[in-house]
C-alpha positions in Angstrom: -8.8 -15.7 -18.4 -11.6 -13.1 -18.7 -10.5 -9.9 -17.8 -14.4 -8.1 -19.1 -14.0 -6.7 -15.1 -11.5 -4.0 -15.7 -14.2 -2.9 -18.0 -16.5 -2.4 -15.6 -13.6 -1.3 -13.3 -12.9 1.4 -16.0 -17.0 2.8 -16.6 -17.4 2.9 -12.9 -14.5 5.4 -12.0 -15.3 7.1 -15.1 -18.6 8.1 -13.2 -16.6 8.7 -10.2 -14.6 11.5 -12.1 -16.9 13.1 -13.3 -19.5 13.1 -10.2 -17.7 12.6 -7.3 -18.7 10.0 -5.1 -18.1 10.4 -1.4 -18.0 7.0 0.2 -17.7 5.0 -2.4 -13.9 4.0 -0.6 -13.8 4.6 3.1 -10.1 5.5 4.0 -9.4 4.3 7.6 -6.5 6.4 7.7 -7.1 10.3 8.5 -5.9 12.5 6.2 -1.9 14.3 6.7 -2.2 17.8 8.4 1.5 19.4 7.0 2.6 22.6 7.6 1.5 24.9 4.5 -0.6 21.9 2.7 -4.0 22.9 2.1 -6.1 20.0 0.5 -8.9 21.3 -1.6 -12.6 19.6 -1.2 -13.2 18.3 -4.4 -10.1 16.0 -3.6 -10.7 15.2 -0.3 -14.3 14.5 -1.9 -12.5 12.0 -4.3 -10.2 10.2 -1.9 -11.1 6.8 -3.1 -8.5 4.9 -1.3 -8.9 2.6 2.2 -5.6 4.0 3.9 -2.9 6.4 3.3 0.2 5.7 1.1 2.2 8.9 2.3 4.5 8.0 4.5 7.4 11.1 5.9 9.9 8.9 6.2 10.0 7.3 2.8 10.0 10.5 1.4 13.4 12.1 2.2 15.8 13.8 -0.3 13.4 14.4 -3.4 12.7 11.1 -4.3 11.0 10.5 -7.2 7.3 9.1 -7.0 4.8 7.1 -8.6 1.6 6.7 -8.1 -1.2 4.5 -10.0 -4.1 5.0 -10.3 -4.8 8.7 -9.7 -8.4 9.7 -8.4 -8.9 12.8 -7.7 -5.0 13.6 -7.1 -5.1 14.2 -3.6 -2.1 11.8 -2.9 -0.1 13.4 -5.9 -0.6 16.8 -4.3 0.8 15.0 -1.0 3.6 13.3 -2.7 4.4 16.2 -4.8 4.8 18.4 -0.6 8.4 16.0 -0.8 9.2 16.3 -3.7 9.0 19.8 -5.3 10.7 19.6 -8.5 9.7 19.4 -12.5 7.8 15.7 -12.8 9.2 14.8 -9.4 5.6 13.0 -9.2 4.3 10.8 -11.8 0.3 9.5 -12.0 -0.6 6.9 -14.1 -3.6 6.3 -14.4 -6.4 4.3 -17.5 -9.4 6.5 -16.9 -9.2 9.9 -19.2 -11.9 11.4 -16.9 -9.7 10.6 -14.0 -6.7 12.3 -15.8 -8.6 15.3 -16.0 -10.7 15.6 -12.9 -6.7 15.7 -11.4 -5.6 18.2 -13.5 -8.9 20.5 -13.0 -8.4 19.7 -9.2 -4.6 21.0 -9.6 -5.5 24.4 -10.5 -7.3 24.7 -7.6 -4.6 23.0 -5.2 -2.3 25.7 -7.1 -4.4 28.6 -5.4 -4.6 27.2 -1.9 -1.1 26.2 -1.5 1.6 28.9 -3.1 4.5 26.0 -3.3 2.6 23.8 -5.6 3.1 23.8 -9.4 1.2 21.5 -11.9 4.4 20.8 -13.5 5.2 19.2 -10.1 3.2 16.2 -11.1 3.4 14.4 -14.3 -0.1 12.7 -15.0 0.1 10.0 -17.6 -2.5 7.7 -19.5 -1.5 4.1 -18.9 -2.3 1.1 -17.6 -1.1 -0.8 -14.2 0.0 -3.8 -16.6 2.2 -1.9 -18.5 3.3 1.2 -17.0 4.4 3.8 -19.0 7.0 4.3 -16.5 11.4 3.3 -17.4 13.3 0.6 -16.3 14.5 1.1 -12.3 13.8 5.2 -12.4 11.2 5.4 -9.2 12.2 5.8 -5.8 8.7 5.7 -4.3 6.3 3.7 -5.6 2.6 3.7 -4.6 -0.9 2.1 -5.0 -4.0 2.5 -3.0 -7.2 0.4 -3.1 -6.6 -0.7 -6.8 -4.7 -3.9 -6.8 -7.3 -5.9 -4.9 -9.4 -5.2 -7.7 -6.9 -7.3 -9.9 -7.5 -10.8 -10.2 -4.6 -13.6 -9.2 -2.6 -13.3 -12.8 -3.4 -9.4 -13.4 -2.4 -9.0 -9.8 1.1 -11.1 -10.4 1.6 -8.5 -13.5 0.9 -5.2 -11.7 3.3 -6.6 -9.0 6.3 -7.3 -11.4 5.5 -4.0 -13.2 6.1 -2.3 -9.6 8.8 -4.1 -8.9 10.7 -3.3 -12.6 10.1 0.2 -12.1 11.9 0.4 -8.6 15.1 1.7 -8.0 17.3 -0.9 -5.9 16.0 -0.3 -2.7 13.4 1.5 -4.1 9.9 1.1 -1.7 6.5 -0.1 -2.7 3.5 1.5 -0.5 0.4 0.4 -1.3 -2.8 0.1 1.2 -5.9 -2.7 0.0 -8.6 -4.5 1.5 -8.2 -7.9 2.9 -10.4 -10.6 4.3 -9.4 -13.9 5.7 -12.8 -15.7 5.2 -13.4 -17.3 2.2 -15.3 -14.7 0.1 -17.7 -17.0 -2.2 -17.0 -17.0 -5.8 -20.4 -15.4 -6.7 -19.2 -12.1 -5.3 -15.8 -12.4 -6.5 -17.2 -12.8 -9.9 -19.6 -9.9 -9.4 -17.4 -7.3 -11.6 -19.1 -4.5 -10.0 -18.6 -5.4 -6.4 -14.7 -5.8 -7.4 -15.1 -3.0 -8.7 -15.6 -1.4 -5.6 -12.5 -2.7 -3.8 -14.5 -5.7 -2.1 -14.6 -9.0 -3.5 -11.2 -8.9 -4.9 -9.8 -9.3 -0.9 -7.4 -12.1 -0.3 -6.0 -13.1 3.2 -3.2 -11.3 4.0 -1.0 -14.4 3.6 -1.8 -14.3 0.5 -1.3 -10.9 -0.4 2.3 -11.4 1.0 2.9 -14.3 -0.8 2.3 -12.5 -3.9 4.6 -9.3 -3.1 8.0 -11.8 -2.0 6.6 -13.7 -4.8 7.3 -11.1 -7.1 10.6 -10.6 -5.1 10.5 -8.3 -2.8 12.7 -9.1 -0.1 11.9 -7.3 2.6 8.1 -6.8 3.9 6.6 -4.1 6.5 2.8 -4.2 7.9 2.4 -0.8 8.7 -0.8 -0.6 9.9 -4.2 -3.4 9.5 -7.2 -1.4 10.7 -11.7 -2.6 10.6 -12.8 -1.5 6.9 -16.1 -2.7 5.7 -18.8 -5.8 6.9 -20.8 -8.0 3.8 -23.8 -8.8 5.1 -26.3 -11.6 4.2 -28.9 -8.7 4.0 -27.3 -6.2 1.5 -25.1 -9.2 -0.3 -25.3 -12.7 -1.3 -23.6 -14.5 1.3 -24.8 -16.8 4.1 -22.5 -15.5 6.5 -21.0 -12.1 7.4 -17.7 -10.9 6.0 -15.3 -9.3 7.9 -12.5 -7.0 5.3 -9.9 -5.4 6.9 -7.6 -3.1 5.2 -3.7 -3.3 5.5 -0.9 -0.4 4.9 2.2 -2.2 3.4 5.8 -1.3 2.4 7.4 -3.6 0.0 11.3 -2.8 -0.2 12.9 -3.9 -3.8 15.9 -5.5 -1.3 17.5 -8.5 -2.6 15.9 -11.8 -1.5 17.4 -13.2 1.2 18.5 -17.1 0.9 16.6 -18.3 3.6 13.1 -15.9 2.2 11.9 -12.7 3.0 11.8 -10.7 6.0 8.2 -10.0 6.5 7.5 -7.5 9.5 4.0 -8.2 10.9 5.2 -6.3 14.2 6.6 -8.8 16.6 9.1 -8.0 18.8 11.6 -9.3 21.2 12.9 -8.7 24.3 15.9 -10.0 26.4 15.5 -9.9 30.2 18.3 -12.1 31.4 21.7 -11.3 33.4 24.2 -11.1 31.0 25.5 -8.2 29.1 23.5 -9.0 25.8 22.1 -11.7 23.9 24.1 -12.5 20.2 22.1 -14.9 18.3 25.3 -15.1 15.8 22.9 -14.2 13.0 23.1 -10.4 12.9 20.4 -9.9 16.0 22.0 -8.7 19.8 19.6 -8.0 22.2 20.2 -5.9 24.9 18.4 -6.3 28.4 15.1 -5.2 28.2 15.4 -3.6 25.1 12.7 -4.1 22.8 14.1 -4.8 19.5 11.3 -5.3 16.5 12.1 -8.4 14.5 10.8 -9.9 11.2 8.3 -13.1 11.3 11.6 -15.3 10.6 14.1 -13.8 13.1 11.1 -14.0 15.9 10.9 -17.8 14.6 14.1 -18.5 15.4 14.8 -16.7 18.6 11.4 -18.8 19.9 13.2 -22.0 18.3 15.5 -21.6 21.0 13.5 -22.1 24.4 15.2 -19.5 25.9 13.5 -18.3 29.8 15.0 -14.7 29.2 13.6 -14.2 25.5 10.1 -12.8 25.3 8.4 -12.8 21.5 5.6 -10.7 21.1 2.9 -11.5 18.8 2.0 -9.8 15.5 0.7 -6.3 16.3 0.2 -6.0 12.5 2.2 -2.8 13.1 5.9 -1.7 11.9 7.7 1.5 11.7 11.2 0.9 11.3 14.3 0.3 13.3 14.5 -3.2 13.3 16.6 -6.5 13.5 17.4 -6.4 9.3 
């Protein structure tokens, strides 16, 4: 398989380095406000991501992070706010002039906020398909608008990488694009377009499929937001294209023998007269108590025709605290 796009991938943040390019992603996610973190412009400027990968609560007792695919370091200055200690944060990314847009950007970040230290973050040159990164040494692992520019087998590799580098129970957060048209295959062989986080979308089936696939056994939708419109007037398509983009936690969990838990934010509620509801499965639902289940749990509780069980649909929203 022809991989000439990560070429083009390459030359086109290259110029994004070196001039930055506001707009050219369009997070949907507004940026952290934390006590003491002063983001400087030039970073803000190179934010080229479609959602946030920074989440508080994956981000407790120092873990350590990384992050691929570095633009212009903004979410290594956020990551490196948890975890302020000597290469507590590492970048990876394959674009020199990325590298060193981050580390210019760094002094600066160093003179707006008086905790940070370069030698927080440890930027190395490498390549999502083979990450310079040991065996099960990262806590946090994070990606944001770069593997939807991977095609189905590149995509598969980045995955595995990810989930080699984990920690047992280690978390992957990662925010793409996704559509659940069929995109035609003119635009997703348009490297440039790709390029640009677009035509690489898959359905968000899909995209699951290919995190459990790489075994992840527990998934969480965190958040599925409006990102960007194809039109027949500015592209080459006879109809209009409707990309989303999704905010994701994949949890390096062993694989449960009846398949993943995938959180897509359903949730259930028991409203009858006894004390509780046990399913006998590891779920008790107490009256009206909403209790967020996974896709499979919310499956089963709806198997059972119960009048006193209400399941929600997908809110495409998750946040912890629920049934697994």
């Amino acid at each position: 398989m022809s991989t000439t796009y990560l070429e083009t991938t390459k030359n086109v943040y290259k110029e994004a380095a070196e001039n930055p390019q506001v707009g050219l992603c369009c997070t949907t996610t507004p940026i952290w406000q934390l006590p003491g973190l002063d983001i400087p412009v030039r970073m803000q400027q190179m934010n080229y991501g479609c959602g946030s990968t920074v989440h508080p609560r994956d981000l407790v007792n120092n873990p350590r992070i990384l992050y691929v695919g570095v633009g212009g370091g903004m979410e290594l200055l956020q990551f490196a706010y948890f975890s302020r200690q000597l290469n507590g944060v590492v970048g990876v990314d394959v674009v020199d002039e990325m590298l060193q847009a981050s580390r210019d950007n760094f002094v600066e970040a160093e003179r707006k906020n008086s905790w940070f230290r370069s030698e927080f973050v440890d930027l190395r040159k490498g390549d999502a398909l083979n990450l310079p990164v040991e065996d099960s040494s990262i806590d946090v692992a994070a990606q944001n608008c770069l593997f939807n520019i991977f095609k189905h087998e590149e995509l598969k590799l980045a995955l595995e990488e990810m989930y080699r580098v984990l920690k047992p129970r280690g978390r992957l957060v990662m925010s793409d694009p996704t559509c659940e048209q069929d995109i035609p295959e003119n635009l997703r062989e348009d490297e440039r377009l790709r390029a640009l986080c677009l035509s690489g979308s898959l359905p968000l089936c899909d995209y699951i499929k290919m995190i459990t696939d790489a075994g992840f056994g527990t998934v969480e939708i965190r958040a599925k937001r409006p990102y960007r419109i194809l039109d027949s007037k500015n592209y080459d398509t006879k109809e209009m294209l409707f990309i989303e983009s999704v905010e994701v936690c994949a949890i390096k969990d062993p694989m449960p023998a009846d398949g993943p838990c995938v959180f897509t934010g359903k949730t259930a509620i028991y409203f009858g007269n006894e004390e509780c509801f046990d399913d006998e499965k590891g779920h008790v639902l107490l009256p009206n108590q909403p209790l967020s289940v996974c896709d499979k749990t919310a499956a089963a509780l709806a198997a059972l025709n119960r009048e006193d069980i209400y399941i929600s649909g997908s809110t495409w929203f998750y946040d912890g605290g629920g049934c697994c």
